[in-house]
Residue frames as a rotation matrix with the C-alpha (Angstrom) as fourth column:
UNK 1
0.299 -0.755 -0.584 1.72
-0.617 -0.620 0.485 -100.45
-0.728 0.215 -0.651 82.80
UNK 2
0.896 0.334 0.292 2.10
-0.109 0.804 -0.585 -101.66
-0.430 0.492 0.757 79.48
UNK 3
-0.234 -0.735 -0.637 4.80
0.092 -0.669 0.738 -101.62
-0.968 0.114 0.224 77.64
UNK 4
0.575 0.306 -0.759 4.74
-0.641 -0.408 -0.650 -100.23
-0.509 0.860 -0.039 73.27
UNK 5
0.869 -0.219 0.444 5.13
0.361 0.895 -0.264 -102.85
-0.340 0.389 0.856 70.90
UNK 6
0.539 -0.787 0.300 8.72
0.842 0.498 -0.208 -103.15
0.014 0.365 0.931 70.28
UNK 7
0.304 -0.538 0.786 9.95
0.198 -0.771 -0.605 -100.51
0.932 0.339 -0.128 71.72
UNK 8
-0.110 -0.268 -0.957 10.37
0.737 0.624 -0.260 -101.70
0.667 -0.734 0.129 75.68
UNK 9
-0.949 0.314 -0.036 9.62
-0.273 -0.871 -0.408 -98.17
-0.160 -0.377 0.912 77.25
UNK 10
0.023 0.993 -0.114 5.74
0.984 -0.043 -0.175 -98.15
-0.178 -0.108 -0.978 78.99
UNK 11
0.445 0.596 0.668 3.84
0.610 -0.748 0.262 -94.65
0.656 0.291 -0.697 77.92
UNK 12
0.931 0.365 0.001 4.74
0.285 -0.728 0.624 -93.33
0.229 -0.581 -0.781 81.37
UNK 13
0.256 -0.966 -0.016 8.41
0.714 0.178 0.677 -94.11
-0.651 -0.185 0.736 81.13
UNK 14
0.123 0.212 0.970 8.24
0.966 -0.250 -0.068 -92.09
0.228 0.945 -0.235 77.67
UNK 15
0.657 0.605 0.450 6.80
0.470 -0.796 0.383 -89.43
0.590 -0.040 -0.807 79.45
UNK 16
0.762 -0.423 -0.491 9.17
0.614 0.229 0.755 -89.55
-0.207 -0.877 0.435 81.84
UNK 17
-0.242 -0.967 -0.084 12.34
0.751 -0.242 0.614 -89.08
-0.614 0.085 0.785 79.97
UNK 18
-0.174 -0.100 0.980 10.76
0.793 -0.604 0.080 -86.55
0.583 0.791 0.184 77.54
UNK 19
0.953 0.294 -0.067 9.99
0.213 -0.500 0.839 -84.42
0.214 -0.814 -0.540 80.98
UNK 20
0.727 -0.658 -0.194 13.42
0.489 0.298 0.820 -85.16
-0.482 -0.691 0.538 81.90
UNK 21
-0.604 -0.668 0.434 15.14
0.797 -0.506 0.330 -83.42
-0.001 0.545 0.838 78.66
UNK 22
0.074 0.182 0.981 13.15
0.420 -0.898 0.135 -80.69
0.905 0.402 -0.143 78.27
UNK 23
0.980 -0.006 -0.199 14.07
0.169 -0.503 0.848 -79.55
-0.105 -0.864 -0.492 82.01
UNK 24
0.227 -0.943 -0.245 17.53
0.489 -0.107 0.866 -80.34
-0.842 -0.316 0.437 81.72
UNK 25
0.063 -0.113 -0.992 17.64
-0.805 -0.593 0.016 -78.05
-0.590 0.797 -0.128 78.16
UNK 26
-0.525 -0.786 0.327 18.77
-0.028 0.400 0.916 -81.17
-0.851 0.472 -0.232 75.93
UNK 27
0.435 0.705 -0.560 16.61
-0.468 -0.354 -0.810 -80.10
-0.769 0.614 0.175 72.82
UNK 28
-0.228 -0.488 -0.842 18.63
-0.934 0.354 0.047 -81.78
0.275 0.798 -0.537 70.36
UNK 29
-0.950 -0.310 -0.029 18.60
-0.290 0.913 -0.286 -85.12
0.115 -0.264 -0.958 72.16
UNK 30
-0.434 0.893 0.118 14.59
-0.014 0.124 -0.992 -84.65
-0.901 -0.432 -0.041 72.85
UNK 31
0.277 0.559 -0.782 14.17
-0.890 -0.157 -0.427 -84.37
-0.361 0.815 0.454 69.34
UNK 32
-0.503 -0.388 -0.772 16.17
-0.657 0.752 0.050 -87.53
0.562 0.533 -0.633 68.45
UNK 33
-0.809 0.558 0.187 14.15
0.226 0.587 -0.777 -89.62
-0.543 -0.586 -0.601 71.16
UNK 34
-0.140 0.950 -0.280 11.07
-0.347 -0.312 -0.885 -87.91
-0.927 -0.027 0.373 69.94
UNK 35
-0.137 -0.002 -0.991 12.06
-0.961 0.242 0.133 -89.38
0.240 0.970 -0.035 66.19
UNK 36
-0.844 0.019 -0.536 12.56
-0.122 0.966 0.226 -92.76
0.522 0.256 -0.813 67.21
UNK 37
-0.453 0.668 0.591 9.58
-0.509 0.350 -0.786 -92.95
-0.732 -0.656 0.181 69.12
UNK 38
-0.922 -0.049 0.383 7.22
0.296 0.548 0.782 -95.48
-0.248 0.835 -0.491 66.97
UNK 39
-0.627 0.765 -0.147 4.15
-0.385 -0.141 0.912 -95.29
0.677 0.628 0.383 65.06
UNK 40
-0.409 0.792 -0.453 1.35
0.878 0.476 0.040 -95.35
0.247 -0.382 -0.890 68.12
UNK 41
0.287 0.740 0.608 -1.47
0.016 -0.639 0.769 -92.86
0.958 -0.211 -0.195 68.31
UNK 42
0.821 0.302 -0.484 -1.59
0.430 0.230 0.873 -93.50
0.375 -0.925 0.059 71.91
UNK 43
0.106 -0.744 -0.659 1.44
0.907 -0.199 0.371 -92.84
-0.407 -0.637 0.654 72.82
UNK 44
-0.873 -0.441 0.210 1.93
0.488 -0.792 0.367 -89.36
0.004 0.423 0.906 70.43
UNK 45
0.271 0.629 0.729 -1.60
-0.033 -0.751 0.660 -87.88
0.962 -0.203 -0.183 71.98
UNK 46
0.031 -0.361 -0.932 0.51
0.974 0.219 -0.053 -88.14
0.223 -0.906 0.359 75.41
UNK 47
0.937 0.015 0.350 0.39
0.108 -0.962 -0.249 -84.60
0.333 0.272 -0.903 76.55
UNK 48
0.915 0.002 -0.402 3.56
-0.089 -0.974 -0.207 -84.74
-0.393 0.225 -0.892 77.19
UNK 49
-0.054 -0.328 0.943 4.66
0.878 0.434 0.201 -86.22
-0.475 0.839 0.265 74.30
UNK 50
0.563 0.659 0.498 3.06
0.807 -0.568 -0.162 -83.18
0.176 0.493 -0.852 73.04
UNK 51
0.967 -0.117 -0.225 4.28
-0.045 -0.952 0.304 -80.71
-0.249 -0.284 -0.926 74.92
UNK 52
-0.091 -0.801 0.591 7.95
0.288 0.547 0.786 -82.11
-0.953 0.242 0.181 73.72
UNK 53
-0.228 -0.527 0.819 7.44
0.824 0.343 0.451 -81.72
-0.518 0.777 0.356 70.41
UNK 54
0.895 0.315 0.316 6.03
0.372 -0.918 -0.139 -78.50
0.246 0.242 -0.939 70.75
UNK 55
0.779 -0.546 -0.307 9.05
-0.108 -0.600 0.792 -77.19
-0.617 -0.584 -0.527 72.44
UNK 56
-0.329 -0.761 0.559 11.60
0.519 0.348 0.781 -79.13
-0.789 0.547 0.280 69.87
UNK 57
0.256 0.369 0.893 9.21
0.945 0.099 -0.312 -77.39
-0.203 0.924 -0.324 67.32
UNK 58
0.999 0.027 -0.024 9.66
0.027 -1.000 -0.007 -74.00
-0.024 0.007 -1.000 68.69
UNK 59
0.531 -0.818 -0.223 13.33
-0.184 -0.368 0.911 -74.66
-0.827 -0.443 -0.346 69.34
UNK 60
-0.247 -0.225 0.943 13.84
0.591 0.736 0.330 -75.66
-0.768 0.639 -0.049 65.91
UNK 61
-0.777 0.264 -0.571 12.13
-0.453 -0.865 0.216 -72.34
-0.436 0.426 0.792 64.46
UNK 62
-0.699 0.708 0.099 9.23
0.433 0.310 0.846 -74.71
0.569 0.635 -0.523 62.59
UNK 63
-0.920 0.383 0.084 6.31
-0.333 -0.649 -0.684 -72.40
-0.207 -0.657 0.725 63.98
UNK 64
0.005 0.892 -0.451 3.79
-0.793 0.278 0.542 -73.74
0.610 0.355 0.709 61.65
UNK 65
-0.168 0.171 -0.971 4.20
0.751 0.661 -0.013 -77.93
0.639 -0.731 -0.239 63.92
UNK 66
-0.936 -0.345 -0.071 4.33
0.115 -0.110 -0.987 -75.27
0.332 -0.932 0.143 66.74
UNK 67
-0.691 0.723 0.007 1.18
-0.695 -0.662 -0.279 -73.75
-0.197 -0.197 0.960 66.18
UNK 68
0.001 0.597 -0.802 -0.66
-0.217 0.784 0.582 -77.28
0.976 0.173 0.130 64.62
UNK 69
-0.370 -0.068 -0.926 0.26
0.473 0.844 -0.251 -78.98
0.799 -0.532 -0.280 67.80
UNK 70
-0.954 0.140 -0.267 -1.00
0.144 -0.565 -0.812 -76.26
-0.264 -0.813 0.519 70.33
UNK 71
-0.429 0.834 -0.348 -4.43
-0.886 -0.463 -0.017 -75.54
-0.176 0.301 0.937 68.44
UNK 72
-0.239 0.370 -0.898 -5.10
-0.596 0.674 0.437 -79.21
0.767 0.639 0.059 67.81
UNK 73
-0.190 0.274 -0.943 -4.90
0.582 0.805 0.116 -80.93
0.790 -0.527 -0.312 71.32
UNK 74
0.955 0.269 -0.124 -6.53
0.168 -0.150 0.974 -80.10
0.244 -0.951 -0.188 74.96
UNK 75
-0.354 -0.935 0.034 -3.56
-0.110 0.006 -0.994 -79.20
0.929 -0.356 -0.105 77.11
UNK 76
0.495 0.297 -0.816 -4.41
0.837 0.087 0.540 -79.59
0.231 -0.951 -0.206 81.16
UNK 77
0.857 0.458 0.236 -3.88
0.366 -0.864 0.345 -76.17
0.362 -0.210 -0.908 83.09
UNK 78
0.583 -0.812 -0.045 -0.29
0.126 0.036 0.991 -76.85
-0.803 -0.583 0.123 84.74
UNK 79
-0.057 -0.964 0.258 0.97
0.830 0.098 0.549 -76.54
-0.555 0.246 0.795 81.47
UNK 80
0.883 0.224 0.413 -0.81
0.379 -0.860 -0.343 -73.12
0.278 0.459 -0.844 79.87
UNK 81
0.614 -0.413 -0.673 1.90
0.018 -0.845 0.535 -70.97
-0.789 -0.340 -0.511 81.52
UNK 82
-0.460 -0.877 0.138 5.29
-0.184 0.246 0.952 -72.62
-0.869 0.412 -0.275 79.36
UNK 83
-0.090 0.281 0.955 2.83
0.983 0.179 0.040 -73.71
-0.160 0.943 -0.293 75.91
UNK 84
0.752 0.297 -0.588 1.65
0.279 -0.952 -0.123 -69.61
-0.597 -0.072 -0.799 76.53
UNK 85
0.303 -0.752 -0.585 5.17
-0.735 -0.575 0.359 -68.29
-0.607 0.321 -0.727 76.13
UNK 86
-0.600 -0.437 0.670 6.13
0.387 0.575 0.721 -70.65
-0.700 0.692 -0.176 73.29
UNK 87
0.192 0.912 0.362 3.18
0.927 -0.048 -0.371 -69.09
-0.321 0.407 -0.855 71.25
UNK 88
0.908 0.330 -0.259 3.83
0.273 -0.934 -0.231 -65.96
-0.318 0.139 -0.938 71.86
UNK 89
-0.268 -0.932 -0.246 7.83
-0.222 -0.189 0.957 -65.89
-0.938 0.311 -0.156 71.55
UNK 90
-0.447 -0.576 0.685 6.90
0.444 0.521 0.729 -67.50
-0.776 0.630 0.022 68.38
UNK 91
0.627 0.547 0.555 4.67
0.779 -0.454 -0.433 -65.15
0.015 0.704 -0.710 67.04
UNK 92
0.784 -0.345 -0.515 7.04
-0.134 -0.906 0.402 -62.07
-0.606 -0.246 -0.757 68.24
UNK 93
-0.177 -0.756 0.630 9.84
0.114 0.620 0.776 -64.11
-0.978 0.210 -0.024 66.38
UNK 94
0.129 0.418 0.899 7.69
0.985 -0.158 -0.068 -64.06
0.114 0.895 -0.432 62.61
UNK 95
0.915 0.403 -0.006 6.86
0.400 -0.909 -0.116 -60.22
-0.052 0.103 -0.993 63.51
UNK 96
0.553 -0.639 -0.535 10.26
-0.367 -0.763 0.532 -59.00
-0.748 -0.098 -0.656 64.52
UNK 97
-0.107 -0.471 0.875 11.43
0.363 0.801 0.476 -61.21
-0.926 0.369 0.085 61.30
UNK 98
0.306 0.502 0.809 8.78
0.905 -0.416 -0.084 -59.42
0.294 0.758 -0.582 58.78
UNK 99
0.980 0.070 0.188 9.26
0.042 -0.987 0.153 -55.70
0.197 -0.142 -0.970 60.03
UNK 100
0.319 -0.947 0.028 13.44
0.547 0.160 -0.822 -56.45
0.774 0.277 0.569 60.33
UNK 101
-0.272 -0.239 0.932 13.49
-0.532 -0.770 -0.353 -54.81
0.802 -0.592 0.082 63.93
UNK 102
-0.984 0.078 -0.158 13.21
0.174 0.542 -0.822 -55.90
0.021 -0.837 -0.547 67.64
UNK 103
-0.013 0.910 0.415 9.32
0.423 -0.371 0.826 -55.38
0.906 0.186 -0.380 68.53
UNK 104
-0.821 -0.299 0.486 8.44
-0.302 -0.495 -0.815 -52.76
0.484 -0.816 0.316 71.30
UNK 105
-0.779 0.554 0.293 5.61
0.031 0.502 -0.864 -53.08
-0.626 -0.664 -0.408 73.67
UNK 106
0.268 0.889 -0.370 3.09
-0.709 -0.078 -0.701 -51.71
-0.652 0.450 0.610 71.45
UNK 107
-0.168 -0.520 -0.838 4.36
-0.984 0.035 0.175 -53.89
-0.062 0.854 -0.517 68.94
UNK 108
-0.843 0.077 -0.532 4.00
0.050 0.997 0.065 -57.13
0.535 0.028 -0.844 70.96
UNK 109
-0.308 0.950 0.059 0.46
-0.208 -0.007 -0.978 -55.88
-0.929 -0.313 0.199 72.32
UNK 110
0.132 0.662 -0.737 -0.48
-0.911 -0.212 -0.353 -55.91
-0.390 0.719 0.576 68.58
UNK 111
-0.513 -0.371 -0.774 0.78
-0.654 0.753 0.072 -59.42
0.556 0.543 -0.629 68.16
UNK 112
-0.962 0.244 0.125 -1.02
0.017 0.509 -0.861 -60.44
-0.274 -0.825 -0.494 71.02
UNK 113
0.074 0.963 -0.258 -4.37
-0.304 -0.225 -0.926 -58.86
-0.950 0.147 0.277 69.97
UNK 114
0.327 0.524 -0.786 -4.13
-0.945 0.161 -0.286 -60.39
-0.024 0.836 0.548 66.22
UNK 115
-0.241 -0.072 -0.968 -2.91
-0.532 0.844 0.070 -63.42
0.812 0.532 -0.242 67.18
UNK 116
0.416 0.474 0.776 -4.79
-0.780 -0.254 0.572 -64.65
0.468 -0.843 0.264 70.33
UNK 117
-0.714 -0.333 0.616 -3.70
-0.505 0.854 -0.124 -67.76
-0.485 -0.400 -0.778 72.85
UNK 118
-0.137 0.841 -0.523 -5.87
-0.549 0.375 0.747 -70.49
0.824 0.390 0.411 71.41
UNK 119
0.542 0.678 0.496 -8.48
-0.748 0.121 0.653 -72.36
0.382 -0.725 0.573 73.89
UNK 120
0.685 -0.141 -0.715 -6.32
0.140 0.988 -0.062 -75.51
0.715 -0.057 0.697 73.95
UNK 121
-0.526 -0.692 -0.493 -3.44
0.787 -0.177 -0.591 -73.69
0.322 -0.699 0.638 76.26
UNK 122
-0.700 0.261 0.665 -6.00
-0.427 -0.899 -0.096 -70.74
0.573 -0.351 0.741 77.57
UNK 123
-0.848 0.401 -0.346 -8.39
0.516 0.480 -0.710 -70.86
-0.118 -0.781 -0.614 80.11
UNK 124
-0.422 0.242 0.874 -10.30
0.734 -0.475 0.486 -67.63
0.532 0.846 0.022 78.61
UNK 125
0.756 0.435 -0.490 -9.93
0.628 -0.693 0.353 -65.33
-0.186 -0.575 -0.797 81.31
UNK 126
0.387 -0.677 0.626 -8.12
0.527 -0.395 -0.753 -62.52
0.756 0.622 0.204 80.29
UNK 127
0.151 -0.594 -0.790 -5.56
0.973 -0.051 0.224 -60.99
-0.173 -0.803 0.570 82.44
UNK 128
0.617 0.247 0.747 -5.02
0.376 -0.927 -0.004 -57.57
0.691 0.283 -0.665 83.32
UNK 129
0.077 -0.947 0.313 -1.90
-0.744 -0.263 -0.614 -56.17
0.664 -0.185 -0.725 85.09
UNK 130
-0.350 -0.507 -0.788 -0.95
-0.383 0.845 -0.374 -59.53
0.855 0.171 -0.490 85.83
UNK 131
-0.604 0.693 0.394 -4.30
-0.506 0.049 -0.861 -60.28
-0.616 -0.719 0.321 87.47
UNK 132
-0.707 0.687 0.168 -6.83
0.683 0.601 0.415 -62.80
0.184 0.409 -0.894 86.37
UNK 133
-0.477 0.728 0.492 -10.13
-0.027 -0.572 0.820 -60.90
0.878 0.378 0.293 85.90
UNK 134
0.542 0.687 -0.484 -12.08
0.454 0.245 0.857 -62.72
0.707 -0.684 -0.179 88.85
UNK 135
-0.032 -0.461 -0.887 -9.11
0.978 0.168 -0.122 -61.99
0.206 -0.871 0.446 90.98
UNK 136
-0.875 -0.143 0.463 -9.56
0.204 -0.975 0.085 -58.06
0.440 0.169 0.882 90.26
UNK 137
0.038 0.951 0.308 -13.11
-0.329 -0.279 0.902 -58.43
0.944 -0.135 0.302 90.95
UNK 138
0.469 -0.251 -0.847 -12.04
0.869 0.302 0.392 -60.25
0.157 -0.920 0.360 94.68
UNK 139
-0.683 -0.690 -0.239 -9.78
0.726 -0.602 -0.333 -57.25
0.086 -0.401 0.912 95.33
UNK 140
-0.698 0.331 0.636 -12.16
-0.055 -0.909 0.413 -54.77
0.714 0.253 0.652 94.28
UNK 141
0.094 0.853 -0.513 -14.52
0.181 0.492 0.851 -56.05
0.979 -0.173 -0.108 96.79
UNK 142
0.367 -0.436 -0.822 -12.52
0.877 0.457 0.149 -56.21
0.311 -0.775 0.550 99.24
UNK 143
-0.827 -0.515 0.225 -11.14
0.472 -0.854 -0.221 -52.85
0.306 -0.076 0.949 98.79
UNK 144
-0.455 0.605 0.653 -14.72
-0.172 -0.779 0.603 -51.45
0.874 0.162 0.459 99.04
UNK 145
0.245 0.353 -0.903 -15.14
0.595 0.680 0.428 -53.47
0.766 -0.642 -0.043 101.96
UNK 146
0.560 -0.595 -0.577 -12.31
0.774 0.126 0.621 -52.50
-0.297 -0.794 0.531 103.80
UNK 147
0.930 -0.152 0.333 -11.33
0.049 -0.850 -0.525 -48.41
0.363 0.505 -0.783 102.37
């Protein structure tokens, strides 16, 4: 446990408190922590450093950092759900911006289908009433198993 040159907080402490605002909502204050943080690689490919400044990006309306920082780094599976819906709110957000209306379902199916999850927050099984694919195929089995 090191700690970051001149800045007395270790990587995991970092991680810590930037976990710690973005549960408790303080989005303003996670960005101002997330400013003073210094100049180290290491510490700003933290994922969740990352995932921090994705959320300050989306809460902030900058979609374009939202969408660099999701498409550029690996994420680990525990966070796809929350990076997921940041993506999408933020594409539905541009659309219902450009077309000056709320979007309906078709609407956000067509935002979905021209702007996919990217691999870094997907696993690339597509879901289907709110069923992973394999898990449909386990049911379906089962169903023919057992009529």
């Amino acid at each position: 446990m090191s700690m970051l040159p001149s800045f007395g907080f270790t990587q995991e402490q970092v991680a810590c408190v930037c976990e710690v605002l973005q549960q408790g909502g303080n989005l303003e204050r996670l960005g101002r922590f997330l400013w003073s943080l210094p100049a180290c690689d290491h510490l700003h490919k933290n994922e969740s450093v990352l995932k921090a400044k994705a959320v300050v990006a989306f809460h902030r309306g900058n979609f374009r950092e939202l969408y660099k920082i999701l498409e550029s780094h690996q994420f680990s599976a525990h966070n796809h759900p929350k990076l997921q819906q940041l993506w999408l709110k933020a594409h539905y957000i541009e659309a219902e911006k450009l077309r000056g209306r709320p979007l309906g379902a078709v609407g956000k199916y067509r935002v979905r289908r021209k702007f996919p999850l990217p691999r870094s927050i997907w696993d690339g099984e597509e879901t289907s009433y709110c069923f992973k694919e394999k898990s449909r195929s386990v049911l379906r089995e089962w169903y023919a198993h057992n009529p």
